[in-house]
N, C-alpha and C positions, 0 to 999 in steps of 0.2 A: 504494500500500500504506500503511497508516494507521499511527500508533506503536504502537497496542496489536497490529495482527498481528504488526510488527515483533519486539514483546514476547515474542509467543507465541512465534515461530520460534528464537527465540536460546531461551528455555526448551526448547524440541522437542528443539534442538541440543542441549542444556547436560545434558537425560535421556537423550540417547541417541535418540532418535526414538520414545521409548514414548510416543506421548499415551494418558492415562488410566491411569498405571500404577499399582502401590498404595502406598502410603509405603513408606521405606525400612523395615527391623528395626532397631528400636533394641534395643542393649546398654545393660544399664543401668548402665556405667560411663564411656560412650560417647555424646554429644548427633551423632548426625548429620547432624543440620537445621544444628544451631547450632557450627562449626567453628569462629568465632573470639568466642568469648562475650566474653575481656577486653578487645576490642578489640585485640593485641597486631600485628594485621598490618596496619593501620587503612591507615598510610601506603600500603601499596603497592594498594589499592584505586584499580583505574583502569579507566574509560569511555572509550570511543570518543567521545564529544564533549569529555574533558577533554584527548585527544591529538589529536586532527585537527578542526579548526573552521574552515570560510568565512568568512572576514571582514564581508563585505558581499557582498549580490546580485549586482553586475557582476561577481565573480570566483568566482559557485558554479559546481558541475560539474554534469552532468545529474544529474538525480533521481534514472535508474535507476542512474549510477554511485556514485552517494551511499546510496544503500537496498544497493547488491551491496558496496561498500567497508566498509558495516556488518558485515555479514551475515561476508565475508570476515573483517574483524578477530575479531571476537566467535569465531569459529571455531577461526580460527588461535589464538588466546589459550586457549581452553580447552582444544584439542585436544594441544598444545602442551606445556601442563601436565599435564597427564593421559599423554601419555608418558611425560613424565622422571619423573612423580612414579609413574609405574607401574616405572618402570628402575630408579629411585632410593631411592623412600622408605624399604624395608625396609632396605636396605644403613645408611644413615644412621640411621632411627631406632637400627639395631644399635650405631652411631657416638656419638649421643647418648646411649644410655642407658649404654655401657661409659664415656664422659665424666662424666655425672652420676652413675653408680656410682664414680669414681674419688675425685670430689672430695664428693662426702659421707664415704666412707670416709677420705679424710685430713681432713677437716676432723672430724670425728668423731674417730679416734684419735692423729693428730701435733698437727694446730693446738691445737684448744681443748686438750689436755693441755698441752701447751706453754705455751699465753699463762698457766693455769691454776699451772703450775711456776714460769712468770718472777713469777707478781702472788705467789703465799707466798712465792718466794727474795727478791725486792724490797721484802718487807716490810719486814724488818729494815731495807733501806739507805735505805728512806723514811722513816721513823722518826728513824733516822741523820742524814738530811739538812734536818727540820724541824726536829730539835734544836741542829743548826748553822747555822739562819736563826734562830729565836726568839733563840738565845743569843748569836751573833756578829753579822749582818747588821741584825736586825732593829734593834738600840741605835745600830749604825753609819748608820743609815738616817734612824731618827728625829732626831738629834743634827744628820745634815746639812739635813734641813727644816727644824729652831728655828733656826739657822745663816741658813741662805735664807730664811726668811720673816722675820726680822729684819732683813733689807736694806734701807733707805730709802733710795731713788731720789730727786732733786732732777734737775730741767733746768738748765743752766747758763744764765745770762741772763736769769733772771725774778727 
C-alpha cells in the first residue's frame, strides 16, 4: 500500500467514510476548515511517525504490521477525540464562556474602577512624595556625590 492510499484512508476515516462528500456549511462566524487559524494548539499536533519510529532496518516490524499500526493509531486518535469532545464540548464550552463572562465583568466593573480610584486617591500622595524627594533627599543626595567624588585615592608605596 503506497503513502498516498495510506493518505487517502486516514482522510476516509477522518470524514467518516463519505468519499466524495460536499464541503462542510460554513457559518459565517465560524471557519470550519480552518479550527486553529492562530496557531494556539500548534504544540499538541502529533503524527504517528513523531511517536512511534524504527530505528534502523534490522529492528523494523512487518510492513503489514507497520501500515495496520498506522491505520490503528490514526483511528484511535480521532475516534477518540470525537467522543469526548462529543461528551464534553458543550458542557465546557458552557464552563468557558460563564468563566470568561465572569472575569470581563469584574474586570470591567471592580478592577479597572479600582486601579482607576487608587491612581486619582494616589495622586495627591505622589505629589506629596516628589515634593519630599526634590526638597529633602534630593540636596541630601547631591551633597553626598560632591562628598564622594572628591575623594583622592593614592596607593601606598609608590
Amino acid at each position: 500500500m503506497s503513502t498516498s492510499e495510506l493518505d487517502y484512508d486516514v482522510e476516509t476515516i477522518m470524514t467518516g467514510g463519505k468519499k466524495g462528500s460536499p464541503p462542510p456549511i460554513m457559518h459565517p462566524d465560524v471557519d470550519v476548515a480552518e479550527r486553529d487559524p492562530t496557531n494556539l494548539s500548534g504544540y499538541i499536533k502529533v503524527t504517528f511517525q513523531e511517536i512511534i519510529a524504527e530505528p534502523e532496518p534490522s529492528v523494523f516490524s512487518l510492513d503489514k504490521v507497520w501500515i495496520l499500526s498506522f491505520k490503528v493509531f490514526n483511528v484511535t486518535k480521532i475516534w477518540c477525540y470525537r467522543i469526548t469532545s462529543t461528551a464534553l464540548a458543550l458542557p465546557m464550552a458552557v464552563l468557558c464562556g460563564i468563566n470568561f463572562a465572569c472575569m470581563s465583568f469584574c474586570n470591567v466593573w471592580v478592577v479597572n474602577p479600582l486601579v482607576r480610584c487608587l491612581a486619582i486617591e494616589c495622586h495627591l500622595i505622589r505629589q506629596v512624595w516628589d515634593m519630599i524627594l526634590e526638597v529633602v533627599f534630593r540636596p541630601l543626595f547631591v551633597t553626598l556625590s560632591d562628598c564622594i567624588t572628591s575623594v583622592k585615592m593614592a596607593l601606598a608605596g609608590e
